[in-house]
Every structure is written in structure tokens, then in C-alpha cells.
VOMI-12172 format. One record per residue (C-alpha): residue number from 1; residue in one letter; x, y, z negated. Coordinates in Angstrom, 3 decimals. Layout:
BEGIN
NUM;a;X;Y;Z
...
This chain:
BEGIN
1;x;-38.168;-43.253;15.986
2;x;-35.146;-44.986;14.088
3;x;-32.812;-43.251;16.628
4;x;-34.342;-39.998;15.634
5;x;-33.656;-40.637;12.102
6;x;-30.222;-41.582;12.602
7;x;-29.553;-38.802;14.207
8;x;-31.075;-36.625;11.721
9;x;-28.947;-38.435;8.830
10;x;-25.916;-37.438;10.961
11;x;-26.720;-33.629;12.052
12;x;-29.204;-33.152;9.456
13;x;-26.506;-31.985;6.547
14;x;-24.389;-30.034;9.058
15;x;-27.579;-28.075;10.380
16;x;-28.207;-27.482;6.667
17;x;-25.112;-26.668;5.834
18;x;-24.823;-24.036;8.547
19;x;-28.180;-22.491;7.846
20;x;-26.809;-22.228;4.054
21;x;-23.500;-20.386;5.297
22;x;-25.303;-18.127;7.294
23;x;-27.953;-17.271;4.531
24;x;-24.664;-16.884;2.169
25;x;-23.121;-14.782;4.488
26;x;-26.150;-12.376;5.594
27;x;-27.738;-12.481;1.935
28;x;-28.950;-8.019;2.206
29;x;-28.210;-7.682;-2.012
30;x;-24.497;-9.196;-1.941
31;x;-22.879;-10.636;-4.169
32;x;-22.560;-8.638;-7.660
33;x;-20.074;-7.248;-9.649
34;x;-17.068;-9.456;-10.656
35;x;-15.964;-9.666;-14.120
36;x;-13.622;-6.951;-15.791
37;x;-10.951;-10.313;-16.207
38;x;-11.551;-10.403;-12.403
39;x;-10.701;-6.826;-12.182
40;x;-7.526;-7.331;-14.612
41;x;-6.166;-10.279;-12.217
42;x;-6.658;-8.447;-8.957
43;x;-5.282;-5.092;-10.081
44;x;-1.523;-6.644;-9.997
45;x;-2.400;-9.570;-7.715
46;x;-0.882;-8.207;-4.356
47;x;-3.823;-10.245;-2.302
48;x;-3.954;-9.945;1.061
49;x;-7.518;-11.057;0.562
50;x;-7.793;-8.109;-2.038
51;x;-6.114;-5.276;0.224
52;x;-7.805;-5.786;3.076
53;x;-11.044;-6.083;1.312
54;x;-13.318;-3.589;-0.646
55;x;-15.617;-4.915;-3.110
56;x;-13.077;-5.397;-5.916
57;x;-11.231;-1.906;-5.074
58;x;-14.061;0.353;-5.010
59;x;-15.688;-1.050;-8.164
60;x;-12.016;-1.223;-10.184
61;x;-11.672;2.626;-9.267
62;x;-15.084;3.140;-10.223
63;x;-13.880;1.413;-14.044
64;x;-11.212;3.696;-14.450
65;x;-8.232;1.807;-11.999
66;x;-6.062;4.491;-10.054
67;x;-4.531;3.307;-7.162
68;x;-0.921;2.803;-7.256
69;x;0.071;2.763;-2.703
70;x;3.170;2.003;-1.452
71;x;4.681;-1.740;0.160
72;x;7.349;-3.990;-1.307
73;x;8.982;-1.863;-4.253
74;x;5.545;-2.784;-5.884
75;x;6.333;-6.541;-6.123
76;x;9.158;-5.868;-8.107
77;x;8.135;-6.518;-11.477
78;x;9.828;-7.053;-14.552
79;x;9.324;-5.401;-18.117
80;x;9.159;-1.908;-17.177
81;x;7.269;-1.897;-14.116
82;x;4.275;0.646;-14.143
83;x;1.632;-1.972;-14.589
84;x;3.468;-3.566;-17.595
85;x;4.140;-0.258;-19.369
86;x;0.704;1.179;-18.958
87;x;-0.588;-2.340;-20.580
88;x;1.415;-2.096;-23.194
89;x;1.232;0.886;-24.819
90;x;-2.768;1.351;-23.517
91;x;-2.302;4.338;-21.527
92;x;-4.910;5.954;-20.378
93;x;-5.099;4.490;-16.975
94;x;-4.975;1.133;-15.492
95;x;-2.639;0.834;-12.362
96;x;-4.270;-1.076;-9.031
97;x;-1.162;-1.928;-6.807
98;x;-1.820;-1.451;-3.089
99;x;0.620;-2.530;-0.710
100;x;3.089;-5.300;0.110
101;x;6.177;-5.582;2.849
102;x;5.395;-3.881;5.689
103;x;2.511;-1.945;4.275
104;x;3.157;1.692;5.990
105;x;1.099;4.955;6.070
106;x;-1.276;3.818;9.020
107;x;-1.753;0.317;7.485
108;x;-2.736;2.272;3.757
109;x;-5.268;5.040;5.943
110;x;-7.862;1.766;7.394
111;x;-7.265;-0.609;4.447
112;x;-8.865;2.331;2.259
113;x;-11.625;3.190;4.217
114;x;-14.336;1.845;2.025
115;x;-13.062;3.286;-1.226
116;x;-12.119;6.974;-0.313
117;x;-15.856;7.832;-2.059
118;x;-14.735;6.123;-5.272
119;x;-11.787;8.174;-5.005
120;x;-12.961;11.710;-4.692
121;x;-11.527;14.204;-7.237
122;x;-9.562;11.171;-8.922
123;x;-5.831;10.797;-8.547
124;x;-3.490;7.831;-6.995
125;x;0.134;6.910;-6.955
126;x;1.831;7.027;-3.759
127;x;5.012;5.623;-3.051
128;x;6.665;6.724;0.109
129;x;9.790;5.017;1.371
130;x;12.127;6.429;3.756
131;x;12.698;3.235;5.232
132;x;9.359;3.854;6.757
133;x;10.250;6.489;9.157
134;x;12.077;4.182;11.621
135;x;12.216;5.237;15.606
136;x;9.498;2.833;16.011
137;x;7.455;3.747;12.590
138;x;4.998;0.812;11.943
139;x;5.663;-2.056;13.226
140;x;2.640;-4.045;15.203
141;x;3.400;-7.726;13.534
142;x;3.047;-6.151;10.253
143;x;-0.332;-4.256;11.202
144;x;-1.910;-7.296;12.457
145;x;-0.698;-9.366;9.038
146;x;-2.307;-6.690;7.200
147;x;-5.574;-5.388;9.408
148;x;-9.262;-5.069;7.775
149;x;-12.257;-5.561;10.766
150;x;-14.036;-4.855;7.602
151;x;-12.767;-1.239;6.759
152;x;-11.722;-0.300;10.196
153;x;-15.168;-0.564;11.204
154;x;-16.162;1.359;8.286
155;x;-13.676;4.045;9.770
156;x;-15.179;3.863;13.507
157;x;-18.893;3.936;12.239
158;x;-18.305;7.114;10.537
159;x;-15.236;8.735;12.688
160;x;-16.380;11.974;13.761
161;x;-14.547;14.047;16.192
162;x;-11.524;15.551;14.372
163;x;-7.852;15.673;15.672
164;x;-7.127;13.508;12.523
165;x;-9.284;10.462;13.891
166;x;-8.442;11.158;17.714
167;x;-4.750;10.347;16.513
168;x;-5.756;7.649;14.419
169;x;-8.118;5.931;17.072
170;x;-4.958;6.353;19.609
171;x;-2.609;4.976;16.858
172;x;-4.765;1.257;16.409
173;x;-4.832;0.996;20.353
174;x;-1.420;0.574;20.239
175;x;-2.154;-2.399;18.154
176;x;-2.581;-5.619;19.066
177;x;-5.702;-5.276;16.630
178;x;-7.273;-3.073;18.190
179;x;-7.964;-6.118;21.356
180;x;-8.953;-8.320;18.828
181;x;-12.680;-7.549;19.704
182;x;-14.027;-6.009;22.930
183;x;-16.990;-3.807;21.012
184;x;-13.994;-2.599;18.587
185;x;-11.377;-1.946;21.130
186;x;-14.354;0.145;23.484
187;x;-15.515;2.200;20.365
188;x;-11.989;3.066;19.641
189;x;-11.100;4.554;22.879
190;x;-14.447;6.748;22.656
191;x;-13.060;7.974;19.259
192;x;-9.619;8.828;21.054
193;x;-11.621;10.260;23.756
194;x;-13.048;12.499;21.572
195;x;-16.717;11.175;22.434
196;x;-19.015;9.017;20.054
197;x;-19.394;5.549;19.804
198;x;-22.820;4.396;21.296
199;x;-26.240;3.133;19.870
200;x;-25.151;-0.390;20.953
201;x;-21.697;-0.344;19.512
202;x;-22.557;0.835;16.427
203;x;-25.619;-1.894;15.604
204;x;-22.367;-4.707;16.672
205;x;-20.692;-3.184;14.377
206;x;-22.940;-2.897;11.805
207;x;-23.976;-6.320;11.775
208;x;-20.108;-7.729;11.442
209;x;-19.681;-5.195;8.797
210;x;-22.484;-6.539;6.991
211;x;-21.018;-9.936;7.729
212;x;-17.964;-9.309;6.655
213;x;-18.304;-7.375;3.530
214;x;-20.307;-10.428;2.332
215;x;-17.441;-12.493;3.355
216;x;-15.507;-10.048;1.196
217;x;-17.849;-10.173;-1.901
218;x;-17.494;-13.821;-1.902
219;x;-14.296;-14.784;-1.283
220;x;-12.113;-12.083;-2.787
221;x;-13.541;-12.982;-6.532
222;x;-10.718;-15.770;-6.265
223;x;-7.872;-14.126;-7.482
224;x;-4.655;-15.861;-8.907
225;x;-3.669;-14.708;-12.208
226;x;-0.251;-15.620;-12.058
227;x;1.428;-12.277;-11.808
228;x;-0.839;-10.809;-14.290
229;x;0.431;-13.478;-16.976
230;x;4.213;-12.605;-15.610
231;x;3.399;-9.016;-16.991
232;x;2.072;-10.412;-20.432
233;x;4.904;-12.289;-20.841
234;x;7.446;-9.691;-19.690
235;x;5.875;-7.457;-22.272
236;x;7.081;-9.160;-25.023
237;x;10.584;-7.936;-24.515
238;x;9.441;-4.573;-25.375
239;x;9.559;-2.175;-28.494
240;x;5.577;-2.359;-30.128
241;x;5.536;1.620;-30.171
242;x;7.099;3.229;-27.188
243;x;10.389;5.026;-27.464
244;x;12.387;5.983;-24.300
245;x;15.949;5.145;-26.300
246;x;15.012;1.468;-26.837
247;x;13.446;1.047;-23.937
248;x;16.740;2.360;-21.950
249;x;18.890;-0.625;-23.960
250;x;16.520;-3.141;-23.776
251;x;16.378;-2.309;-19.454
252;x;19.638;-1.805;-19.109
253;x;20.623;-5.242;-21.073
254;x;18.374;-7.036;-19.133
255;x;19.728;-5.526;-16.008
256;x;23.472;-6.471;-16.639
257;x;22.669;-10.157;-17.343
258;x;20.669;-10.749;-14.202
259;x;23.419;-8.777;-11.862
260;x;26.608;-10.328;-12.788
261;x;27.366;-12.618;-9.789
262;x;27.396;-9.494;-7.680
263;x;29.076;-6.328;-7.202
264;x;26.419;-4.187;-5.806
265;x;24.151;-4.589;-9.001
266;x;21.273;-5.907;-7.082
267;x;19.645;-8.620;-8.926
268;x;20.948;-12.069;-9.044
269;x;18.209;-14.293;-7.294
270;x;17.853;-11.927;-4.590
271;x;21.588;-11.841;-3.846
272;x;21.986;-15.581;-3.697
273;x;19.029;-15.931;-1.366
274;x;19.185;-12.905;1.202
275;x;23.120;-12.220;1.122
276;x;25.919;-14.457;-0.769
277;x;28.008;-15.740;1.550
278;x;28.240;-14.941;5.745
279;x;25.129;-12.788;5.538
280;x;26.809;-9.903;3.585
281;x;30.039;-10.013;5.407
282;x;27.748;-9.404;8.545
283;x;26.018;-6.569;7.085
284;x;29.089;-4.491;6.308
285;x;28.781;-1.781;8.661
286;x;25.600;-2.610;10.301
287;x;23.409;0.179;8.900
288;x;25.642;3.228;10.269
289;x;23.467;3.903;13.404
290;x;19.959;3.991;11.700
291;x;18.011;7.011;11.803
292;x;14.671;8.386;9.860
293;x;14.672;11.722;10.696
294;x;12.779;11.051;13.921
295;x;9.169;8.915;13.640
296;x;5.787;8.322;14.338
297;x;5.577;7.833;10.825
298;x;5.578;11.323;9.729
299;x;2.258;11.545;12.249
300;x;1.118;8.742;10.242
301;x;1.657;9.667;6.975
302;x;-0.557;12.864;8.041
303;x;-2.955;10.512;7.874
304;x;-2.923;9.881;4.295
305;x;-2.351;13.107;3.918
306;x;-5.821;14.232;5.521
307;x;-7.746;12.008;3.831
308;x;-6.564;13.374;0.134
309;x;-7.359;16.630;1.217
310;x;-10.877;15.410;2.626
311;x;-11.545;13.442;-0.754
312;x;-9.857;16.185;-3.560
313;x;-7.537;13.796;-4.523
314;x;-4.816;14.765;-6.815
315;x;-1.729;12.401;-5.562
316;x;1.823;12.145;-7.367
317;x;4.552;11.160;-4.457
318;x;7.018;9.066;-5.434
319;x;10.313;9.081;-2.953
320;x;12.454;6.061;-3.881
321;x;16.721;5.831;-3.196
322;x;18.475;3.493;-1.597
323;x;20.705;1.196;-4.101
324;x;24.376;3.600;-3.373
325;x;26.823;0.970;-3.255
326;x;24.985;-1.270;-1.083
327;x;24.164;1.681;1.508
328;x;28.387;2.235;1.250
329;x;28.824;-1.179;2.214
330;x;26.012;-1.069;5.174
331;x;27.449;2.510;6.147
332;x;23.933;4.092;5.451
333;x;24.670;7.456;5.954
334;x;23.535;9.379;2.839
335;x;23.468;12.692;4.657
336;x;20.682;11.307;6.772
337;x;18.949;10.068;3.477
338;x;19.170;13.239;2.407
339;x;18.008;14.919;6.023
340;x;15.002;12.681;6.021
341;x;14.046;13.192;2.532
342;x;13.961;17.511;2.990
343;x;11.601;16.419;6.083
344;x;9.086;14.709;4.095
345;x;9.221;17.114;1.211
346;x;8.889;19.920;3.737
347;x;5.687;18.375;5.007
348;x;4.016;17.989;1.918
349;x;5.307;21.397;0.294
350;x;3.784;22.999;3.415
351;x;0.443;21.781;2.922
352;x;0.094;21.733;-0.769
353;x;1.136;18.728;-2.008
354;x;3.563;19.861;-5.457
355;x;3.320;16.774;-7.322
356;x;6.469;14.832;-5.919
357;x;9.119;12.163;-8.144
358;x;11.778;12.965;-5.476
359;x;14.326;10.135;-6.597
360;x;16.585;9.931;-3.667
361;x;19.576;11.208;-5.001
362;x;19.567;8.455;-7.837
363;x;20.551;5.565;-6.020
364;x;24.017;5.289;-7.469
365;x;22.636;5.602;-11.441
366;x;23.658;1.672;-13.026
367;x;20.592;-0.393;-12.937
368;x;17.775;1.972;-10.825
369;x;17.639;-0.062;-8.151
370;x;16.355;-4.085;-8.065
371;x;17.972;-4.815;-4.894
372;x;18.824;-2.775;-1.693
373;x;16.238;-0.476;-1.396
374;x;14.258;-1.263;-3.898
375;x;13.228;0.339;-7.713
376;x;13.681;-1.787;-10.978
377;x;14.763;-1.494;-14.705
378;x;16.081;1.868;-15.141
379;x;14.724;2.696;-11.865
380;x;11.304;1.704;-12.923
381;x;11.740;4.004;-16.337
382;x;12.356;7.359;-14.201
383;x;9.219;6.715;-11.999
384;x;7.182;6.471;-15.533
385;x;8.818;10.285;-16.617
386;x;6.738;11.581;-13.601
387;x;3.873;8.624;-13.517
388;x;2.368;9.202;-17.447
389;x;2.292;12.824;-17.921
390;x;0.532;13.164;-14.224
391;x;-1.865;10.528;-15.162
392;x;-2.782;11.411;-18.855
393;x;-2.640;14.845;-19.074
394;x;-4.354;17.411;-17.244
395;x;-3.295;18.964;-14.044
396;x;-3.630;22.408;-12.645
397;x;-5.347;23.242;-10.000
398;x;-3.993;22.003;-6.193
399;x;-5.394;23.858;-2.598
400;x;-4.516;21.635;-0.063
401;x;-4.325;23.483;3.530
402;x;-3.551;20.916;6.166
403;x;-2.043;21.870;9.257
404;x;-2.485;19.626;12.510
405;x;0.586;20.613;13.605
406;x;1.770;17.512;11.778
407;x;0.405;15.155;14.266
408;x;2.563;16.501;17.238
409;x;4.778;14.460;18.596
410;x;6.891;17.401;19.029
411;x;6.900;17.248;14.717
412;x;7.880;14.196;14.670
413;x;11.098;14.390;16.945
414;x;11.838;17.424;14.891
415;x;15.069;18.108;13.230
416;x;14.502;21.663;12.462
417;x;12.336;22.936;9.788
């Protein structure tokens, strides 16, 4: 009897505790709505948790948040960044910043799964970088950093038989992700197949999306608000009442003072840690082979590109530069810049996709670009001339007309269009 109390004082509390997580975790009503301060924090966050979750997305879009996609060129924040300007001066919309390094077209189409209702006949931001469109496109490490179980199985529960998700399902196989689970990985290759999943695959499935998305209501409500404070106190280096002028003197002062130990104008903290010293005497040169005009990523960005046509979404593309001096130095070839950028135009323009911030050609304009590749100060400024009028005023109306043509591999070699 005493050794059958002992043993309960031992495993009693861990069989309780157990029962508790699972009741937690399986609990049919969820978790509720987090707060609006909740909302605030995650909007400019940049959490992995956040991004490859759904809860918080779907119900910020739902209070008014739009969705601004791209990777790293959305971490670089300083006074005129999109989130702090629309803050501000109370615009009316609230950005939600979606994407981190590494976050490519094909990482963006299953880490939105579970919001694309929210976002029907709304509009987004999309920032597409040509860095993307590399002979490899997206690489694996950075899919697997970045993949959602929870809204890839969203995807695969409701895939139906289109060439859009016969790509996509082929795409994730060539993931190491897509092994992660044996149900997942067999429910896939029916999707590539063209063939549904089965009665068995989809109750799995079910029940870990269930699982998860409770994981996801409770865990993702911890959100650090340290970037959102960043932006609050970034603001107060700008004018009370807008005006363009001031806002030009005030960027472009700040700019000069943090790129003086440099002479590529790329932002002081960045140079000392990525290139002073050996590193950029390496790098002089190296760049002069690389190539964009030939991807998977164009296939890819289809994707996307399917999806705002399935959901009526309204999307403003935003095509960043490369910082001109620095691609000099590297022997970027500008040409090629160019080349790629006329591809990915082409391929939007030919399915109905108008609304485009085509910035390539500014790359050599003092104090556009943070760093190497990426947008800041004055660069930051140009992207709002596009971003506010598409966002508070209204739009006329957009016929999208995809063509599948897109998804050929024979488009993506393609040099000729």
C-alpha cells in the first residue's frame, strides 16, 4: 500500500500534468481572440512563431491589417519604414510584415494557407526581390527554417486537382519537409499525382491540424514588443504633419551620419559586421557570374500569383534595386538586373497584374538602399509614393487571366519573351 502511494506521489503530477497538456491542446473551442495590443506587437514582430502560424494573421486581416510579403528588406527599419509611416500619420491601413531572410515565393504560398479567406477582395503588399530567382530558386535549409505542418496541411486537405497544386505538391517533395511525416509526404505525392488524398489520410491530418492550430492559438499570443517600441521611438524624428520635403532632409541626414565609415553608403553597423576588412576585398569581383534570368522561382512565384487571382486580391508589386556602387564593386552585371527585371514584369503584365513599384533602376540614387541589396531611408520614401495612394484610395477594376504556361519549366529557362 505505502509503495503504491509513493509511487503515485512520484507519477501522480506527471500523469496529471500530461492529461492537462493534452486537454489544453485538444480543447474543440480554442483559444480566443488576442488583444488588439497583441495584434499591434505581432504586426511588426517578424515571429517565426507568428509566420508560420494563423490565428493572429487571419484575425489581424480580419481588423483591418494588410499584409505587407516579402523576406529580409522588411527587417530594415528605421524612421521611414512603411510600418512607421503608416503609424504616424494614421493612414488608413495598418501594415502586417510577412517574411524574413530566406522567405521566397514557395515559402509565402503554404505559410498563407489559412488566411487566403480573410484575404479575399482585400489587397497586400508584395515585395519581390530579384535575388530570388537564383539557378537553384529556394533554397531547402531555408524552407525547412520556415515550414508550417499547420498550414501545409490546411493546403493538402483542401488541394484539389489543378496544375497549380500538382506543381506545388511536386515543389514540397523536393523538400526535406515534405519527409518530415510519412501521412504528409504520401498525401503529397497523391496531390502531384493528380489523385486525392484518402479517407485515412485526411482524418491524420485532421487531427494534427486540430492539434496544432491549438498549439498555435496558445503559444503565438507571446509576442515580443521590442520592434514595435523601435518604431515608436523612431517616430519621433519625424515632422507631426506629413510633408514629403522634410521628410527627404530629415532621411537623408540621418542617412549620411550612419554611412560615413564607408564608401558604398551602406549603413555603418552592417559594414563593420558583414564586410570591413578581408571580407570586402574578397568580394570584389565575386558577383560577375550570377544569373536570375533562369529559375524555378518564376514557377514559384506563379504560385502566389494563382492564389491572388483565386482570392480577388488586389496586390501592389514592389521590385527593389540593388545598392549601384556595391554591385560595381561585386561586378553585378546591371544588364542582367535589368534582363531579369523585364522577365518578371512580363509575367505579371501578361496576366493582369498593373499595379507594380518597379524600382530597379534606382539603386545608384544617395541613400535608397540600407545595405547591399536592401531598401532604407530614401529608399523606404519611394516605396511609400506607390504604397499610400494604392492603399487609401480606390482602385479600378483588375481581370486577372492566369496562364499555366508559367509553370513550365521550359518558362523558366526562358530568355525570350
Amino acid at each position: 500500500m505505502n509503495l503504491k502511494k509513493g509511487l503515485w506521489k512520484i507519477l501522480g503530477p506527471v500523469i496529471a500534468a500530461f492529461v492537462l497538456v493534452l486537454a489544453v491542446l485538444f480543447f474543440p473551442q480554442g483559444f480566443g481572440n488576442v488583444s488588439s495590443k497583441t495584434e499591434q506587437r505581432a504586426a511588426v514582430s517578424l515571429s517565426n512563431n507568428i509566420f508560420k502560424g494563423n490565428k493572429i494573421k487571419s484575425q489581424a486581416i480580419r481588423h483591418g491589417y494588410v499584409p505587407f510579403i516579402g523576406s529580409s528588406e522588411l527587417a530594415r527599419m528605421d524612421p521611414m519604414h512603411p510600418s512607421s509611416l503608416a503609424m504616424k500619420y494614421h493612414r488608413g491601413y495598418k501594415p502586417f510584415l510577412l517574411g524574413k531572410p530566406g522567405t521566397q515565393s514557395i515559402v509565402h504560398f503554404f505559410a498563407m494557407q489559412g488566411m487566403m479567406s480573410e484575404l479575399r477582395n482585400r489587397k497586400l503588399v508584395f515585395v519581390v526581390s530579384p535575388q530570388w530567382f537564383t539557378k537553384q530558386g529556394q533554397m531547402p535549409e531555408a524552407f525547412d527554417y520556415y515550414y508550417s505542418p499547420l498550414e501545409t496541411i490546411d493546403w493538402v486537405i483542401h488541394a484539389n486537382n489543378t496544375v497549380a497544386n500538382r506543381y506545388a505538391a511536386k515543389r514540397l517533395l523536393t523538400m526535406p519537409s515534405a519527409s518530415s511525416s510519412a501521412v504528409m509526404k504520401s498525401a503529397v505525392t497523391n496531390i502531384a499525382a493528380g489523385k486525392p488524398i484518402t479517407k485515412s489520410q485526411r482524418f491524420y491530418l485532421g487531427m494534427e491540424e486540430k492539434l496544432l492550430g491549438n498549439e498555435d492559438g496558445l503559444f503565438s499570443r507571446f509576442v515580443s514588443g521590442h520592434r514595435l517600441d523601435m518604431i515608436k521611438n523612431d517616430q519621433k524624428q519625424l515632422p507631426d504633419k506629413y510633408n514629403k520635403s522634410k521628410l527627404y532632409q530629415i532621411s537623408s541626414r540621418l542617412a549620411a551620419k550612419d554611412t560615413d565609415n564607408n564608401r558604398f553608403n551602406i549603413k555603418n553597423s552592417f559594414y563593420n559586421l558583414r564586410l570591413r576588412g578581408r571580407t570586402v576585398k574578397n568580394l570584389k569581383g565575386a558577383e560577375a557570374s550570377f544569373n536570375y534570368t533562369k529559375s524555378p522561382e518564376y514557377s514559384d512565384l506563379e504560385l502566389m500569383l494563382n492564389q491572388f487571382n483565386r482570392y480577388h486580391i488586389n496586390v501592389l508589386f514592389v521590385i527593389p534595386p540593388v545598392n549601384q556602387k556595391w554591385a560595381k564593386y561585386t561586378g553585378l552585371s546591371q544588364k542582367m538586373y535589368e534582363k531579369t527585371d523585364r522577365k518578371i514584369v512580363y509575367q505579371l503584365h501578361q496576366q493582369g497584374f498593373y499595379h507594380i513599384a518597379d524600382l530597379t533602376n534606382d539603386g545608384g540614387k544617395k541613400y535608397f538602399m540600407e545595405d547591399t541589396i536592401h531598401l532604407g531611408w530614401n529608399g523606404w520614401l519611394k516605396v511609400d509614393d506607390s504604397v499610400d495612394p494604392f492603399l487609401t484610395k480606390k482602385q479600378a477594376p483588375y481581370h486577372y487571366h492566369i496562364d499555366n504556361r508559367f509553370f513550365s519549366k521550359k518558362w523558366q529557362m526562358s530568355t525570350k519573351y
